[in-house]
N, C-alpha and C positions, 0 to 999 in steps of 0.2 A: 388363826391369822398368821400367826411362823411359818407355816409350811407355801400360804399362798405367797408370801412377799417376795421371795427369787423371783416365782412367776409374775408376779405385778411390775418388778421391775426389767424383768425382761423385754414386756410384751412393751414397755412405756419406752424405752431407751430406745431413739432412732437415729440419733447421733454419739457414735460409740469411742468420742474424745472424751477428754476426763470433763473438761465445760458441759460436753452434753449429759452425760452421764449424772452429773450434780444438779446440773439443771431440773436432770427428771427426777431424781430422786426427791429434791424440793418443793417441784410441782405435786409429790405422791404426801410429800408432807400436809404442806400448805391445805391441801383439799382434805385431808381426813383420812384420806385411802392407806398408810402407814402413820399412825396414830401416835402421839409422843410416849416414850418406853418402851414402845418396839424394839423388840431386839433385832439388829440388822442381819443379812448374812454375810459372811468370810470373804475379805478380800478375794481369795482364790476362788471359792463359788461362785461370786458375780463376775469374774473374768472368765472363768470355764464359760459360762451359759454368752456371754457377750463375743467372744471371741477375742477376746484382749487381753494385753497381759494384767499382771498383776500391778507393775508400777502405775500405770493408767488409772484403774481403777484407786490405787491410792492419793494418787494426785487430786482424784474428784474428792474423795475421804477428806482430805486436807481442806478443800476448797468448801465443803459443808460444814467444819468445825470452826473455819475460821469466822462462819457467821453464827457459830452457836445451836447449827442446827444437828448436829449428833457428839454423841462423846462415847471416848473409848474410857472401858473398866477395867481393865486388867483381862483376867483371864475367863470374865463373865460375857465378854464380849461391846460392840460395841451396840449402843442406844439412842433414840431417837429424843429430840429433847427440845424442849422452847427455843427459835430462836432468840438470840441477845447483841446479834450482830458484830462484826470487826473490830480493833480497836481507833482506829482513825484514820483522818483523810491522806491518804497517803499519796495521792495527787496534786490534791492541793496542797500539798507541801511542799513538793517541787518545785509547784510555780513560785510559790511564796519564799522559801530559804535559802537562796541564791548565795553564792559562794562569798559573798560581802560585800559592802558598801561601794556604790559608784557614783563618779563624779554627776552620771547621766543614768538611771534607772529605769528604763522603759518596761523592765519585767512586770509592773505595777497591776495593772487593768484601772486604774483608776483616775478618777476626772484633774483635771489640773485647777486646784483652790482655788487661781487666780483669777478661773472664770467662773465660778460661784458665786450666786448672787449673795450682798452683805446682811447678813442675820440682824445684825443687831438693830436697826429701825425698823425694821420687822417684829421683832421681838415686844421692841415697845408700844407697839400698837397693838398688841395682842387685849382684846379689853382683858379687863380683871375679874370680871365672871367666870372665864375659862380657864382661870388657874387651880379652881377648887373646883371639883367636881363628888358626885356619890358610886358609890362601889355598883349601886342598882341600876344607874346610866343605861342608855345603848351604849354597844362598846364603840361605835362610830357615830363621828356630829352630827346630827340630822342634816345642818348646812355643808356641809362639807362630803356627804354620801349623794347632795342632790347637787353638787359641783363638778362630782366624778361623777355620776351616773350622765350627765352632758356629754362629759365628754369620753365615753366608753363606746371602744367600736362595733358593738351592738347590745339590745335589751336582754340585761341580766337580772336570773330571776333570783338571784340574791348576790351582798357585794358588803364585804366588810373592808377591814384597814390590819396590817399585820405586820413585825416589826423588820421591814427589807425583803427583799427578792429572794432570797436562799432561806430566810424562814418560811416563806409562803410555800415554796419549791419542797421543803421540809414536811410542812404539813399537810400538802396538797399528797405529796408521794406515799405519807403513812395513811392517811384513808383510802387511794386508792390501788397501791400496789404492795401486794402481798411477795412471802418466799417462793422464787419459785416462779413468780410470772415473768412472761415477757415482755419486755419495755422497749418501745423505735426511741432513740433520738438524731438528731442530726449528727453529722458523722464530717469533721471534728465538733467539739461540743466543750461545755466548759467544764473541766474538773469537779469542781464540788459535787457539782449534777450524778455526773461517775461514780465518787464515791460514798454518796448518799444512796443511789442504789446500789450499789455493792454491798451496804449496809444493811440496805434490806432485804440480801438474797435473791437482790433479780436475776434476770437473763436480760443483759443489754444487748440489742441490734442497731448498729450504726447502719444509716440513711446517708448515701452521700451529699451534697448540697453543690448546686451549679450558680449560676449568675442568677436566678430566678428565684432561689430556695431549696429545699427539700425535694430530691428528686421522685420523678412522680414511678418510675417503672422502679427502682429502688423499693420503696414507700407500698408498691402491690406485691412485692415479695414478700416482705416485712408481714402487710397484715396476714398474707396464707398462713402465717405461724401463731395467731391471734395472741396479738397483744393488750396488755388490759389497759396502757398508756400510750401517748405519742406526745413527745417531749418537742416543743418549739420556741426559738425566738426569731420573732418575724422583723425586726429591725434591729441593723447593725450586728450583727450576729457573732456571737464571742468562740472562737478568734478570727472568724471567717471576713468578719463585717460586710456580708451580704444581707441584700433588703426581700424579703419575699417580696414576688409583684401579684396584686390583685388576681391574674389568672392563673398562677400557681396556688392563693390558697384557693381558688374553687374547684380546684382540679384534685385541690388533698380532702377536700370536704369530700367531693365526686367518691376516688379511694375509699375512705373513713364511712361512709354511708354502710359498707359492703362486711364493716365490723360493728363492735359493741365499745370500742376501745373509747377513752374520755379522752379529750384534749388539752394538755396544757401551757399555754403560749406564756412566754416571762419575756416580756417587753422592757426590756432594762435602761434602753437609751429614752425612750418615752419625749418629750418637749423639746428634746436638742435634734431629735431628729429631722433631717429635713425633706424625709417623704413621709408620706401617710400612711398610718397602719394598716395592713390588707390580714384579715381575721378570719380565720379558719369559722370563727362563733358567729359571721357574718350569713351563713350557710349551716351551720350546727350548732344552734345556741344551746339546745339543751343537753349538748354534750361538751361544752367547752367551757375551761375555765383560765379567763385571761388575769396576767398580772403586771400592772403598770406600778413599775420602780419612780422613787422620785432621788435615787441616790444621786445619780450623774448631774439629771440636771438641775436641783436646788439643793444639793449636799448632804453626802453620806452618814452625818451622823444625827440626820433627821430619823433616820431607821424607819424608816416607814414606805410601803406599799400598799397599793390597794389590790384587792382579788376580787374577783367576780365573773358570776355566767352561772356553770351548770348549778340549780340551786340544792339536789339535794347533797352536790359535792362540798360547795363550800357552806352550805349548814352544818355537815359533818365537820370538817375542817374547822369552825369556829366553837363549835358543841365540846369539841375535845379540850380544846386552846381556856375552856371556863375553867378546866381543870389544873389549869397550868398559869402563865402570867396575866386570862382573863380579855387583857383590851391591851390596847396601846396607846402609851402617853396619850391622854386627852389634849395636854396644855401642847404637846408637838402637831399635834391634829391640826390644835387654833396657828399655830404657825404656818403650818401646809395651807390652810384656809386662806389664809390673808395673803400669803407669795402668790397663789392662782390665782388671786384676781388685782394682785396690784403691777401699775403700770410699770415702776420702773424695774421689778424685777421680769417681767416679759419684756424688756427692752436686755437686759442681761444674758438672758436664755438665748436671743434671738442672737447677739454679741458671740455667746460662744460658737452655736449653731454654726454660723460664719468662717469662727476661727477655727475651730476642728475642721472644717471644711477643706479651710486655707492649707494648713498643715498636712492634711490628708495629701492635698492635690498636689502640694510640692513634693513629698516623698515618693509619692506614685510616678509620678513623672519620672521621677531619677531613676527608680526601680527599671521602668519600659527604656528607659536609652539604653540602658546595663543588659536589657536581657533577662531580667531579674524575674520570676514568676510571682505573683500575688494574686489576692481575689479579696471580691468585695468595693465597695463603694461608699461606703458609711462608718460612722462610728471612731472610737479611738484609738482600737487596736486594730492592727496589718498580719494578715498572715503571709509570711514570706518564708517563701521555699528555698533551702539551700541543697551546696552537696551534699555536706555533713552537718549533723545538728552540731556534737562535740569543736567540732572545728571551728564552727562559725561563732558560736559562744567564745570558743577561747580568743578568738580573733578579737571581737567587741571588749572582753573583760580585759585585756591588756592595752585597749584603748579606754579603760575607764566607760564603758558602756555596758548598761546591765540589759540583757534579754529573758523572757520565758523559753524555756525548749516547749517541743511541739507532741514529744512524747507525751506528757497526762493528758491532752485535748485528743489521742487519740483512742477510739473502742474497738480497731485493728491494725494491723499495718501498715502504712502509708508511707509516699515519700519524706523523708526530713524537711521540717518549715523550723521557724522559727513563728512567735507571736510578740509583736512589737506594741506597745502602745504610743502610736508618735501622736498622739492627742498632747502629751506631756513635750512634745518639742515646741517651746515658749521662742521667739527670737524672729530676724529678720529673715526675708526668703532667701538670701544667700547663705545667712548661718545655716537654717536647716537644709537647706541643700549641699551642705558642708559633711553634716552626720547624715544625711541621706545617700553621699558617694561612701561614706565609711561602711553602712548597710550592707550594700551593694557588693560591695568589695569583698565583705565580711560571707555574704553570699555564696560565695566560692567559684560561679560559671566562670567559663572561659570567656574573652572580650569578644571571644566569635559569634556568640550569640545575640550579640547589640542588635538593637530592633526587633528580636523575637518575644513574643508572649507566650 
């Protein structure tokens, strides 16, 4: 086996950057083909045979230890060994540890409290049956699986409940993507997503996204590299907040026919939304597995989502999860239960729906007199394109305004944006169009560009 491995990795290497080069090595892992304990060969050997140098080839070296997937021994050489993955989110950290507290913190992604519906007569109504429950349960309420199953945008052959959008994202990612594989998602994308597969050794390919979604001749490049996943959020799109429309997902289902790759759509804006979900599972049910968030619109520390669609993915998916926290809150369930069907919190939802709306539309506007670029239509964050990311941040934080940079949302190059959540700008349309001209500004174009998009 020593002697064939330079050859295995020769013949496997088609991209001769250090990303490519780790990628294939992981793929060689992953399948069995260099087997853990392998002993690897010499920096200098795999560059003679590549035609590259030696730092190249270590840089890949670096980029496979840091997932755990070889270790050096001293003078025994280096070995192939379990992965164990990075130590953490190093993206989402950025978004999240902003240089300190602001009068105005739009770096957030998160809903504004104010329009959250009130828990507590909620709460109270929950009967008193559903406070005790047994360990031997279904881990989801029978009433509340046939609440969601209504309202799912197509028939899924199994569908449980899991605690938030990035755990479902978590568990859906460890059954179906190994070290090694390659993963589409849209291209910008949310952080965590990034460095959850980075965690697991993927190979991520960003997919651009246009007014429609997921570009479709992007999206046919993509699969020629066969990926084993294709990551999606079909509304309001984080940081894009573009809506897929109906004939772009049947055009990505079209695509996806032509692979094995599973689907996974995280619907995160879900009831505030105010188009309608157009689903890839619409077209591919038994390859897609959709997740509708209830954090934004009935409040984040419900911790809860629902999964569902391809079923032997999310049987896998919950089969694991026995081994770990099992179900989720039943007594939060009876909450989720009783908010979907009662009147005055669908009068809430519908309330906010309106006001993210409102807020949206006046920021937007000011961006287009400015010249300012954006995209998207939905949702509570703006991606808005500047000169410079550094610049425009420092601009904003010396006006007491907090922003995300646009760097963790990206999977390559791109021009500098910013990611705004003005969901969180509460006030009259003159106030927000107050910090809508500061944006702008903060933006960096010249005024020559007024009226261009």
């Amino acid at each position: 086996m020593a002697s064939s491995i330079p050859n295995l990795i020769e013949a496997s290497v088609t991209d001769r950057s250090a990303k490519g080069i780790a990628a294939a090595i992981a793929r060689l892992v992953s399948s069995g083909a260099i087997p853990v304990d392998a002993r690897l060969p010499t920096v200098r050997e795999i560059a003679r045979r590549l035609g590259v140098s030696p730092t190249t080839v270590s840089e890949a070296w670096r980029s496979l230890a840091a997932v755990g997937a070889i270790e050096a021994r001293g003078r025994l050489g280096t070995f192939v060994r379990q992965p164990t993955g990075p130590g953490g989110p190093r993206r989402y950290r950025r978004v999240t540890e902003g240089p300190g507290h602001f009068a105005l913190d739009l770096s957030t992604g998160t809903p504004d409290p104010g329009l959250l519906p009130d828990l507590r007569p909620v709460i109270a109504s929950v009967p008193s049956s559903s406070l005790t429950s047994s360990y031997l349960d279904h881990p989801v309420l029978p009433a509340l699986e046939a609440g969601l199953r209504e309202r799912w945008p197509f028939v899924a052959e199994e569908l449980t409940v899991v605690d938030g959008a990035m755990d479902a994202l978590d568990r859906l990612a460890q059954v179906v993507v190994g070290l090694g594989d390659r993963v589409v998602v849209e291209h910008p994308t949310f952080p965590p997503l990034l460095d959850l597969l980075d965690l697991l050794g993927a190979e991520v390919i960003g997919v651009d996204v246009d007014d429609e979604g997921m570009s479709i001749e992007g999206l046919r490049a993509a699969v020629a590299l066969d990926p084993v996943a294709v990551f999606l959020q079909p509304r309001a799109q984080n940081p894009t907040g573009v809506v897929t429309s109906a004939v772009r997902a049947e055009a990505i289902a079209g695509v996806l026919r032509l692979s094995e790759a599973i689907v996974i759509e995280d619907d995160t804006w879900g009831d505030i939304a105010a188009e309608p979900v157009s689903s890839v599972g619409a077209h591919l049910p038994d390859r897609t597995v959709h997740i509708r968030s209830y954090s934004k619109s009935h409040g984040p520390d419900l911790r809860l989502a629902a999964v569902g669609g391809a079923g032997e993915v999310v049987r896998a998916a919950a089969n694991r999860r026995l081994l770990g926290p099992g179900w989720s809150s039943r007594i939060l369930q009876s909450v989720l239960l009783v908010m979907l069907d009662d009147a005055k919190v669908a009068a809430c939802v519908e309330h906010a729906r309106e006001e993210y709306a409102r807020r949206r539309r006046i920021v937007t506007s000011v961006l287009d007199e400015h010249g300012v670029p954006f995209t998207g239509v939905e949702g509570i964050n703006l991606w808005m394109q500047v000169a410079d990311e550094r610049s425009a941040l420092l601009t904003l934080a010396a006006r007491g305004v907090g922003a995300a940079p646009g760097e963790p949302f990206l999977v390559r190059r791109d021009d500098p944006h910013l990611r705004l959540t003005v969901g969180l700008l509460d006030g009259t349309d003159r106030e927000i169009r107050s910090t809508a001209e500061l944006l702008a500004t903060a933006a960096g174009f010249r005024p020559a560009r007024a009226g261009q998009r």
